[in-house]
C-alpha positions as CSV (number, residue, x, y, z in Angstrom):
1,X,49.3,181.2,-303.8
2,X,47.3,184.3,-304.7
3,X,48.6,187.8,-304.1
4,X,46.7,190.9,-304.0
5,X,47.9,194.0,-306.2
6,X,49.6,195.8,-303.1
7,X,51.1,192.5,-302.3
8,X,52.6,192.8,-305.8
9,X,53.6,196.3,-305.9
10,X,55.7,196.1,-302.7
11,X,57.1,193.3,-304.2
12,X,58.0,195.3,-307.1
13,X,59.6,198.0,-305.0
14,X,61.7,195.4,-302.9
15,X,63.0,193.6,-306.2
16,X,64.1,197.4,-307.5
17,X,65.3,197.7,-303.9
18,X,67.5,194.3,-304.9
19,X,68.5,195.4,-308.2
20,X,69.9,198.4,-306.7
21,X,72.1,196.3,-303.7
22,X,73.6,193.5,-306.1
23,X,76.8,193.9,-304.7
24,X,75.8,193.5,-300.9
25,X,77.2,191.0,-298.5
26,X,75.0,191.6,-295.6
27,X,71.0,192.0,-295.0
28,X,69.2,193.8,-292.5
29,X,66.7,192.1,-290.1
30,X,64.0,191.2,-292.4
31,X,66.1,190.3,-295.1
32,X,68.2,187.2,-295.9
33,X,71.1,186.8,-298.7
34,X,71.0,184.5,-301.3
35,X,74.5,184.3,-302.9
36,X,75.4,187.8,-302.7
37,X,72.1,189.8,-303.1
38,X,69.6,190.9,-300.7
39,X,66.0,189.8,-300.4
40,X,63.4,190.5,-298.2
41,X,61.3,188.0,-296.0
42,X,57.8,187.3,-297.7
43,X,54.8,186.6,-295.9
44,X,54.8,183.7,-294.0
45,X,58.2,183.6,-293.2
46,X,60.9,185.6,-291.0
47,X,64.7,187.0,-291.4
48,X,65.9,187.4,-287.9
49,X,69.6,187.9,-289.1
50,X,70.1,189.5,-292.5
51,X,71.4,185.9,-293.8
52,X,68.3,183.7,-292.8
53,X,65.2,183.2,-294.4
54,X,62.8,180.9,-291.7
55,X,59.2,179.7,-291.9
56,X,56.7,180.4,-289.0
57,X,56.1,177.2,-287.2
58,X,52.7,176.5,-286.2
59,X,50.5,178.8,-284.0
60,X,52.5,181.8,-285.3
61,X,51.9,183.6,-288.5
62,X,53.6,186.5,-290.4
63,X,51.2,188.7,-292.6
64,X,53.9,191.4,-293.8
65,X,57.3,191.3,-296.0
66,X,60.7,191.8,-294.1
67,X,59.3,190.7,-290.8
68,X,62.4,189.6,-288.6
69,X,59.9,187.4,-286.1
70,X,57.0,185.8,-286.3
71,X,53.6,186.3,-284.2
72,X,52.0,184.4,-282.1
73,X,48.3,183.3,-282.7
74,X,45.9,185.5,-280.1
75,X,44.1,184.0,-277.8
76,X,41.1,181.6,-279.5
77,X,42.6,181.6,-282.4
78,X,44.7,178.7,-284.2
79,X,47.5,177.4,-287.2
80,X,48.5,173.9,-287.7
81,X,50.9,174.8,-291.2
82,X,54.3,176.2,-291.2
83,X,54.7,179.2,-293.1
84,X,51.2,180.6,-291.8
85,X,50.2,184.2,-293.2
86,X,47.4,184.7,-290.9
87,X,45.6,182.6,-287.6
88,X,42.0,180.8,-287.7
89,X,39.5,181.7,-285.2
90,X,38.1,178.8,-283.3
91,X,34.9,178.0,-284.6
92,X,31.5,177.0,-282.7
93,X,31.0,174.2,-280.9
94,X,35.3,173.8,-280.3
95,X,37.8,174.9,-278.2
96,X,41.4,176.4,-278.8
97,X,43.5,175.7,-275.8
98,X,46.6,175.6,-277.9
99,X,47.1,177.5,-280.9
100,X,49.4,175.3,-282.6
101,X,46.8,172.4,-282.8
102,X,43.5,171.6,-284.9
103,X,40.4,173.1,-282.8
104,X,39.2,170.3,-280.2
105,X,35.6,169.6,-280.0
106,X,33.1,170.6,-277.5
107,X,32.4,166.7,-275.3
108,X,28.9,165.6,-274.1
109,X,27.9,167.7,-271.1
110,X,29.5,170.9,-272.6
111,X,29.0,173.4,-275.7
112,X,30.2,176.5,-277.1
113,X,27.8,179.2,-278.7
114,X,30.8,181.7,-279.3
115,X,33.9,181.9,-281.8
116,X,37.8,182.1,-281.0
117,X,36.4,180.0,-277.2
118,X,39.8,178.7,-275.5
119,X,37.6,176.1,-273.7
120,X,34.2,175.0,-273.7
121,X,31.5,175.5,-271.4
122,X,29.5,173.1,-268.7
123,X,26.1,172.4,-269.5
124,X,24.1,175.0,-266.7
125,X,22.7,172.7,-264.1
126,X,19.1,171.0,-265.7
127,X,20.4,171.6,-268.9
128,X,22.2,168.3,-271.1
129,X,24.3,167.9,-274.4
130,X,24.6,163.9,-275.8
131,X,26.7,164.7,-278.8
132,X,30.2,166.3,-279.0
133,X,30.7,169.8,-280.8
134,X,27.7,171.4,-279.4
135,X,26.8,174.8,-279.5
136,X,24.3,174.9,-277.3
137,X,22.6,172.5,-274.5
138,X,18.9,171.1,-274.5
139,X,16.8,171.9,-271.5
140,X,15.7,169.0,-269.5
141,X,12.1,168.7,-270.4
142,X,9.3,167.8,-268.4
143,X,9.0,164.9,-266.5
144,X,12.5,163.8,-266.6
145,X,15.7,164.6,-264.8
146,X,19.2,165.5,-266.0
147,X,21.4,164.4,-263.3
148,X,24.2,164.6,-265.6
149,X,24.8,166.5,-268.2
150,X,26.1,164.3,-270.6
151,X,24.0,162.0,-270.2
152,X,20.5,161.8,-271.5
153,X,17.5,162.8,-269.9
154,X,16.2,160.1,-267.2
155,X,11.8,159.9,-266.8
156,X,11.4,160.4,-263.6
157,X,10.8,157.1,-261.9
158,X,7.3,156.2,-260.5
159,X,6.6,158.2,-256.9
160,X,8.7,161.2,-258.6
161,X,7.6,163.7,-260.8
162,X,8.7,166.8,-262.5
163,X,6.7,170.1,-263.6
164,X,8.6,172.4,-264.9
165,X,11.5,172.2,-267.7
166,X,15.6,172.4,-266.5
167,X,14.7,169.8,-263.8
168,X,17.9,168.5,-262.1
169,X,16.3,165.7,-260.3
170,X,12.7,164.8,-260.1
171,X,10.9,165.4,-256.4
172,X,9.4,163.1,-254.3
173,X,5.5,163.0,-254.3
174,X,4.7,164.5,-251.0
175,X,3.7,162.7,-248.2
176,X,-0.5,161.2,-249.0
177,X,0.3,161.6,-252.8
178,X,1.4,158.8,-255.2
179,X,2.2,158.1,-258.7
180,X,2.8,155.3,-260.6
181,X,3.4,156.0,-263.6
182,X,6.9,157.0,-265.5
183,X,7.8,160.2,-266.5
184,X,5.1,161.6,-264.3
185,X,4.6,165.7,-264.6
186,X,2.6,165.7,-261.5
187,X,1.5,163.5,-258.4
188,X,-1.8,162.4,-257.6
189,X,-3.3,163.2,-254.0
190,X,-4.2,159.7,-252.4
191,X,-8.1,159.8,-252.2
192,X,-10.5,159.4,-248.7
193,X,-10.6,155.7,-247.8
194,X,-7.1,154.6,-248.8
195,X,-3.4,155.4,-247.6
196,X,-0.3,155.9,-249.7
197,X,2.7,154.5,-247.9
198,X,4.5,154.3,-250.7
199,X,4.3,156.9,-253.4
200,X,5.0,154.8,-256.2
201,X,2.6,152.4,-255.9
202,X,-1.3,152.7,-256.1
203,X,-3.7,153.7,-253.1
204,X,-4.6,151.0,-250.8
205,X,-7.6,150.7,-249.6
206,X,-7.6,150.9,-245.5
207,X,-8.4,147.8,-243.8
208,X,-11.7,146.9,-242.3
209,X,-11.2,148.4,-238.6
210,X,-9.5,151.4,-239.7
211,X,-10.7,154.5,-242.2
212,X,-8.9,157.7,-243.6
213,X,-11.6,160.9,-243.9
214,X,-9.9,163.3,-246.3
215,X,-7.4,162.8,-249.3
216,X,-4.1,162.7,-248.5
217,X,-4.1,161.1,-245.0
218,X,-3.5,157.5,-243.8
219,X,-5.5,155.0,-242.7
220,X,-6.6,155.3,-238.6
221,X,-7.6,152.7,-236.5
222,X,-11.4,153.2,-235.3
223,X,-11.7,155.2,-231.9
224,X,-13.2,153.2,-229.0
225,X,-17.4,151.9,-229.4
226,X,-16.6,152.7,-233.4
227,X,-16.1,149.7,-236.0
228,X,-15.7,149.4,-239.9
229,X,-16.2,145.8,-241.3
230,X,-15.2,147.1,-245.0
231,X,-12.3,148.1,-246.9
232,X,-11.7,151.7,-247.9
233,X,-14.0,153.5,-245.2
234,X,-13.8,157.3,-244.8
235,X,-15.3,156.7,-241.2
236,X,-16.0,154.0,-238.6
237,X,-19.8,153.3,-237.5
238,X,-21.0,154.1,-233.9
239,X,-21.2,151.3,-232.1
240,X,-25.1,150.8,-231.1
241,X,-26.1,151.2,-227.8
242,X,-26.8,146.9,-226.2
243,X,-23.9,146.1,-228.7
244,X,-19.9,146.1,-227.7
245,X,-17.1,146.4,-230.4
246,X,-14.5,145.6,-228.9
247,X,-13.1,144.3,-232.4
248,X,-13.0,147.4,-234.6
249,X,-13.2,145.0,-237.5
250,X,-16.0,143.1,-236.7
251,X,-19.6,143.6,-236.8
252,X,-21.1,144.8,-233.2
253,X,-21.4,141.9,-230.9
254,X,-25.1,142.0,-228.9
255,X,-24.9,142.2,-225.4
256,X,-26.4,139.1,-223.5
257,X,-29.2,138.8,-220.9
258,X,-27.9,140.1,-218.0
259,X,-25.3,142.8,-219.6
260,X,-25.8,146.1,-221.2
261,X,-23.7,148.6,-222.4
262,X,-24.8,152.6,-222.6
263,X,-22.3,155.5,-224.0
264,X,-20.1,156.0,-221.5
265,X,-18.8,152.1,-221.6
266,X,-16.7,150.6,-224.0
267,X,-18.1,146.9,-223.5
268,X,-20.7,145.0,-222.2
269,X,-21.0,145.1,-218.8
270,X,-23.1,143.0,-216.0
271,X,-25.8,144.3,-214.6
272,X,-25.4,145.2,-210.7
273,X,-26.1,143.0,-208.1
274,X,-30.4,142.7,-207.9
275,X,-30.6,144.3,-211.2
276,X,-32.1,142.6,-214.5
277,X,-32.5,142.6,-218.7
278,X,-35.2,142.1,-220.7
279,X,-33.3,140.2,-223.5
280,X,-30.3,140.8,-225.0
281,X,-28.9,144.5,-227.2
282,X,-29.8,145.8,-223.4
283,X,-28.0,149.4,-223.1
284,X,-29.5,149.3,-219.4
285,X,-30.4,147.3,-216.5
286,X,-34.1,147.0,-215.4
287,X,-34.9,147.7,-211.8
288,X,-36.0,144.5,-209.2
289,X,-39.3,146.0,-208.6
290,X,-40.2,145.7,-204.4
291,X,-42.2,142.2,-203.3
292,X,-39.8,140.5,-206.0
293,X,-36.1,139.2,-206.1
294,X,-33.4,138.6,-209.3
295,X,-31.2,136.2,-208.3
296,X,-29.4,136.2,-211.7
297,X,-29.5,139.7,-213.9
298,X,-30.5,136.7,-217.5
299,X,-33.8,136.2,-215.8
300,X,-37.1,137.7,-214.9
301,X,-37.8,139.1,-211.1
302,X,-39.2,135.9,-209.1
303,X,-42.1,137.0,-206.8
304,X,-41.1,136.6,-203.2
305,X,-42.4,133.1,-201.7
306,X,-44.8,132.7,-199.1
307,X,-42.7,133.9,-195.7
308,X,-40.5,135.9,-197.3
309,X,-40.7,139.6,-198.6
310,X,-38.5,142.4,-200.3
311,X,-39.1,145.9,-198.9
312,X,-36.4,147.6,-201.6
313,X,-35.7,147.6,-205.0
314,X,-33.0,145.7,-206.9
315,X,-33.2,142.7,-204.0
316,X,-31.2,139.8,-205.0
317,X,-32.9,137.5,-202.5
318,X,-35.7,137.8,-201.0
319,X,-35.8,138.2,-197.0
320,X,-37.2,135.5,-194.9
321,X,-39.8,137.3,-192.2
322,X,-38.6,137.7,-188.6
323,X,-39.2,135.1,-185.8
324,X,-43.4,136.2,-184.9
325,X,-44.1,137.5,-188.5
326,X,-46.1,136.3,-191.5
327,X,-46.7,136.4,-194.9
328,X,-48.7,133.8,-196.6
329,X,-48.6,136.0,-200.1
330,X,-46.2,136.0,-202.6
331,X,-44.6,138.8,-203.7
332,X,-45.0,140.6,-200.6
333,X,-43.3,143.6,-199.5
334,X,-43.3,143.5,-196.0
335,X,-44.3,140.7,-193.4
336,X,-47.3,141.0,-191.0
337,X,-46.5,140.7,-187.2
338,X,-48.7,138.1,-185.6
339,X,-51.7,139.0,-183.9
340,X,-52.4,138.9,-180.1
341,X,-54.0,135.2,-178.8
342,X,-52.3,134.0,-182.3
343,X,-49.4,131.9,-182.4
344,X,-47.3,132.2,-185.8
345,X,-44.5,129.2,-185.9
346,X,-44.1,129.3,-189.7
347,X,-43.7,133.0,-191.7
348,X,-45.7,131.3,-194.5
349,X,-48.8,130.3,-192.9
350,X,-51.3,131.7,-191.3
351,X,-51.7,132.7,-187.7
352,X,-52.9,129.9,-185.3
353,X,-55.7,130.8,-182.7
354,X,-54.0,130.0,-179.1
355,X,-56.0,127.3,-177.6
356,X,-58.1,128.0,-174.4
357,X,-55.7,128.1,-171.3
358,X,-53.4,129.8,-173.1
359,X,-52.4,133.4,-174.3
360,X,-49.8,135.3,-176.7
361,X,-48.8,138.6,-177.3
362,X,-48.0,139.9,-180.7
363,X,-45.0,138.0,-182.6
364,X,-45.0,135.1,-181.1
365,X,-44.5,131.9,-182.2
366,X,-45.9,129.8,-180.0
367,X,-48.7,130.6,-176.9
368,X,-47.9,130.9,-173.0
369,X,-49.3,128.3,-170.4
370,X,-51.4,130.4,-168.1
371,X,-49.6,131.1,-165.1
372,X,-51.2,129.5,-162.1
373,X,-54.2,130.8,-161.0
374,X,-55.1,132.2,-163.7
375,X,-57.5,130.9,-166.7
376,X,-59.3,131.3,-170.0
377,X,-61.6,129.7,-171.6
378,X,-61.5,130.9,-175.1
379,X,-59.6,130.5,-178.1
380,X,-57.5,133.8,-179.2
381,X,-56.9,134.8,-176.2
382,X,-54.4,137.7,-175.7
383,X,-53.8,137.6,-171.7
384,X,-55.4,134.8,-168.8
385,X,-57.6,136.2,-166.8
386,X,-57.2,135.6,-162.6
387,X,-59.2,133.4,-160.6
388,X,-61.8,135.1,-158.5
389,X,-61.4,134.8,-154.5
390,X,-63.8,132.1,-153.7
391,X,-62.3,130.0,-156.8
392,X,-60.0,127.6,-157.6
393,X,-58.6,127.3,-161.3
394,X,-56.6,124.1,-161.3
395,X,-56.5,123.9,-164.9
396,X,-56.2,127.2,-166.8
397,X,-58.6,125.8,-169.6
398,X,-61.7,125.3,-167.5
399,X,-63.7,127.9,-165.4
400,X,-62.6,128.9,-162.1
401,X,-64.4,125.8,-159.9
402,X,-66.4,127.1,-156.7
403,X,-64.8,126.2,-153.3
404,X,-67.5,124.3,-151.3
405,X,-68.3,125.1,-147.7
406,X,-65.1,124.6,-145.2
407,X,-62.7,126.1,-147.9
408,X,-61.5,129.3,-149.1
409,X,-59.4,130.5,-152.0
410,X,-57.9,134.0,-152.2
411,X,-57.2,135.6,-155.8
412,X,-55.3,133.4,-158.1
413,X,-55.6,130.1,-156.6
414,X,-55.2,126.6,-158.5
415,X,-56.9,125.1,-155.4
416,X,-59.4,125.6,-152.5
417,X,-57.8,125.5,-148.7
418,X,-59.7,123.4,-146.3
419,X,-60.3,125.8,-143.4
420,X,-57.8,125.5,-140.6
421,X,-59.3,124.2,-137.1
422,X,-60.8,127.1,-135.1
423,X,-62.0,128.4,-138.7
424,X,-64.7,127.9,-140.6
425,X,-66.4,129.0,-144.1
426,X,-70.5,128.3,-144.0
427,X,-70.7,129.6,-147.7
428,X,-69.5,128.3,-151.2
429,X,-66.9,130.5,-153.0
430,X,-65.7,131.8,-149.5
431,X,-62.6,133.9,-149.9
432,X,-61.5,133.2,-146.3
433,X,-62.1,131.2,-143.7
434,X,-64.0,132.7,-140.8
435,X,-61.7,132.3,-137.3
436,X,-64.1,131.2,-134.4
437,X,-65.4,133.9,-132.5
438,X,-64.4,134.3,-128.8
439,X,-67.6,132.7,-126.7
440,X,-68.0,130.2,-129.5
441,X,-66.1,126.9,-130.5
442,X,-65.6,125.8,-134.1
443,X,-65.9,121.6,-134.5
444,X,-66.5,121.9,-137.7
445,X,-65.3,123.9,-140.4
446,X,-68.2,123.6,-142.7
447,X,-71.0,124.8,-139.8
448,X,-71.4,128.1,-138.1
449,X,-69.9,128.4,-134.5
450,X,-71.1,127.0,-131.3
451,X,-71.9,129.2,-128.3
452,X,-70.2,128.0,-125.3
453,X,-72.5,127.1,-122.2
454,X,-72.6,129.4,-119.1
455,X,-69.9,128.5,-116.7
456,X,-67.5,128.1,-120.1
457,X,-65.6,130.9,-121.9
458,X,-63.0,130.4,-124.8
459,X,-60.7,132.8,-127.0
460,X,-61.0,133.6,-130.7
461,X,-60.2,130.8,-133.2
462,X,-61.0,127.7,-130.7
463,X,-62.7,123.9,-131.5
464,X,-63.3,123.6,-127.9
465,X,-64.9,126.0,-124.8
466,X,-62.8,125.9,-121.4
467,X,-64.9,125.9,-118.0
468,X,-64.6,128.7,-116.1
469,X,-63.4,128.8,-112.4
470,X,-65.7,128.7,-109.4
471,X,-64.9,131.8,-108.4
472,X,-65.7,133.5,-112.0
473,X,-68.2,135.8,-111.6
474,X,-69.7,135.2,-115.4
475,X,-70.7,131.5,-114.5
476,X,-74.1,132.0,-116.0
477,X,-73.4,134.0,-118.5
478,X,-73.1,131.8,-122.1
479,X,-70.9,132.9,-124.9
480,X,-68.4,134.9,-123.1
481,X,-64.7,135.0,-123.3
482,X,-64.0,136.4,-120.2
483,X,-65.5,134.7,-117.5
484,X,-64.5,138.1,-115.4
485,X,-66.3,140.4,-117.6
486,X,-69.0,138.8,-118.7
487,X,-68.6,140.2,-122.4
488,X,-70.3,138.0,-125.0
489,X,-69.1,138.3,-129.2
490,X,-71.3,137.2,-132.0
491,X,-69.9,135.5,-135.0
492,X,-69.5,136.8,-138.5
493,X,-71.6,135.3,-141.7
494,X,-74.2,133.3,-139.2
495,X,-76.9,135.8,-138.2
């Protein structure tokens, strides 16, 4: 051991101080005796009883000559020897806890950057140390994470990512973003036409019947009358007008004949009741035009058959004409009524002249007798006429026939009326019958009246004269029909 020149100087006083004791038997504190001298403690070493000389143990240390104790190491510092003149300060990158033992080193996860350290320090969170000893601890870099600190730094899987340095654990890629890769510093926004449901694996590319319009978003299914037959749309198609899609993934479906489809429908729709298409891809119905009917809405309008008509639009069927009417047209929209002295039994044909002897009004379908006594003799005719007094019309088709002499006929009579006796008729087409007149006797209804002989009278209406009595003062007077008064009468239609 080397000693400096103060060292040996005191040691030079304290041997003079010997020389000058050589007869002592006991030390003071910081001094032992060796047979019977006096000596004090060197360095290293303590005399806590005059007699003893004892060495420092380790962790304590004595720097001085005649120290009675020894100190302990300060805090950080260390001694593993006996005998120990001074203390070691804990060096970087260790720990001291105790100061009687060699300096433990800093582990994995920890460090120390500063001398005479009684322990070492965690790693600050995003920060790591793999190796024991450290003095200071690596920041996490980019695109990693250092969930632990003792352990090495981890890439951050695929759908993670980290940006900046001293990560602790990487972020999920928000929602519409995605990577795939490892170690990823950022995340990459999940373009129009695709979705990202799961951010570590690439876009996929929306299915045919749904679409995604702007980066980041998922795929949506197509809103009503839209469709998208492809993959990775960024919008659905309008479905045409005449077309339904009622499969967003198909190709629009053409309405047939007899359905259309306009904007506010979602599918194809028949037409109404009377109404028609064209063809097929109809986005509206076609109106059944008057004088025509559409029994189905996949075919053309049918003209209306003879007898039947259609006085409105969209008709499904045409209307057969009332009982009296006609139409022998097609595609009529209305029927004619029949025609007075017509007769109309079928609405397709044409009116049929009523025969002579009878008569119709309008809309009939079939002509009236004439009623007896009454006649015509034309075709058409629209009433009978009635038979003349004087007349007889026994059959309604032939002229009224002339009563002969000794008959009569009043108005509307089928048959002449053989004068009753006492009456007589001297002219054809007689509209009475003449009664006899008084004074005269009628024997015979087709010749004028007789005048009765003087002496005879009679009454009105008689075949015979009666004789007048003896005493009758008009016995020589002829034609009378008093035989008191003598008052003659002259008969009608003979003069």
């Amino acid at each position: 051991m080397k000693y400096s020149a103060a060292y040996v100087i005191l040691f030079s006083i304290f041997c003079f101080s010997i020389q000058t004791v050589l007869s002592a038997t006991t030390c003071n504190t910081g001094y032992y005796l060796d047979g019977t001298n006096c000596y004090p403690c060197t360095p290293g070493t303590y005399c806590p009883d005059g007699f003893r000389k004892l060495e420092c143990s380790p962790g304590q240390y004595s720097n001085s000559f005649t120290s009675s104790s020894c100190s302990s190491c300060q805090r950080g510092y260390y001694t593993t020897k006996t005998s120990s003149t001074k203390c070691n300060i804990c060096p970087l990158g260790f720990m001291c806890a105790s100061a009687d033992r060699e300096p433990v080193g800093c582990p994995r996860g920890t460090y120390q950057d500063t001398y005479g350290s009684t322990q070492c320090q965690s790693c600050s969170r995003g920060y790591y140390s793999i190796s024991a000893n450290s003095t200071q601890c690596t920041i996490c870099p980019k695109g990693s994470e250092c969930p632990r600190a003792d352990q090495a730094p981890l890439s951050c899987r695929p759908g993670t990512y980290s940006y900046d340095d001293g990560t602790y654990s990487c972020t999920p890629c928000p929602s519409g973003w995605y990577t795939t890769q490892t170690g990823a510093l950022l995340c990459f926004i999940c373009p129009e036409g695709s979705e990202c449901t799961r951010a570590d694996q690439p876009p996929t590319l929306c299915r045919p019947g749904t679409y995604s319009s702007a980066p980041g978003s998922v795929c949506s299914s197509c809103p009503s009358n839209t469709y998208a037959t492809e993959y990775g749309q960024v919008s659905c198609a309008v479905c045409p007008l005449g077309y339904e899609c009622t499969q967003s993934d198909q190709k629009p479906q053409p309405c047939a004949r007899g359905y259309y489809r306009d904007a506010t429908i979602s599918s194809c729709q028949r037409c109404p009741s009377g109404m028609w298409t064209k063809n097929t891809t109809s986005f509206r119905c076609e109106t059944c035009p008057v004088g025509f009917e559409c029994p189905t809405p996949d075919s053309s309008p049918v003209s209306c058959r003879a007898g039947t008509y259609s006085s409105q639009i969209n008709t499904n069927s045409c209307s057969q004409c009332d009982s009296g009417y006609f139409t022998v047209e097609t595609g009529s929209i209305s029927c004619r009524q029949c025609p007075r002295g017509y007769y109309c039994p079928r609405p397709d044909a044409n009116p049929i002249p009523c025969p002579p002897g009878t008569y119709s009004d309008y809309k009939q379908t079939q002509c009236s007798k004439c009623s007896s006594g009454y006649y015509t003799t034309t075709s058409s005719s629209s009433n009978c006429l009635i038979c003349p007094s004087g007349y007889a019309c026994g059959m309604p088709s032939l002229p009224p026939q002339i009563c002969p002499v000794g008959t009569s006929a009043d108005y509307a009579a089928s048959s002449c009326t053989s004068c009753s006796s006492g009456y007589y008729a001297v002219h054809n087409s007689s509209s009475i019958c003449t009664p006899c007149a008084p004074g005269y006797y009628c024997d015979d209804t087709k010749a004028c009246p007789k005048q009765c002989s003087a002496g005879q009278y009679s009454s009105a209406g008689q075949t015979s004269c009666y004789q007048c009595s003896s005493s009758a003062g008009c016995s020589s007077v002829p034609g009378v029909f008093d035989c008191s008064t003598c008052v003659t009468a002259k008969p009608t239609g003979c003069q």
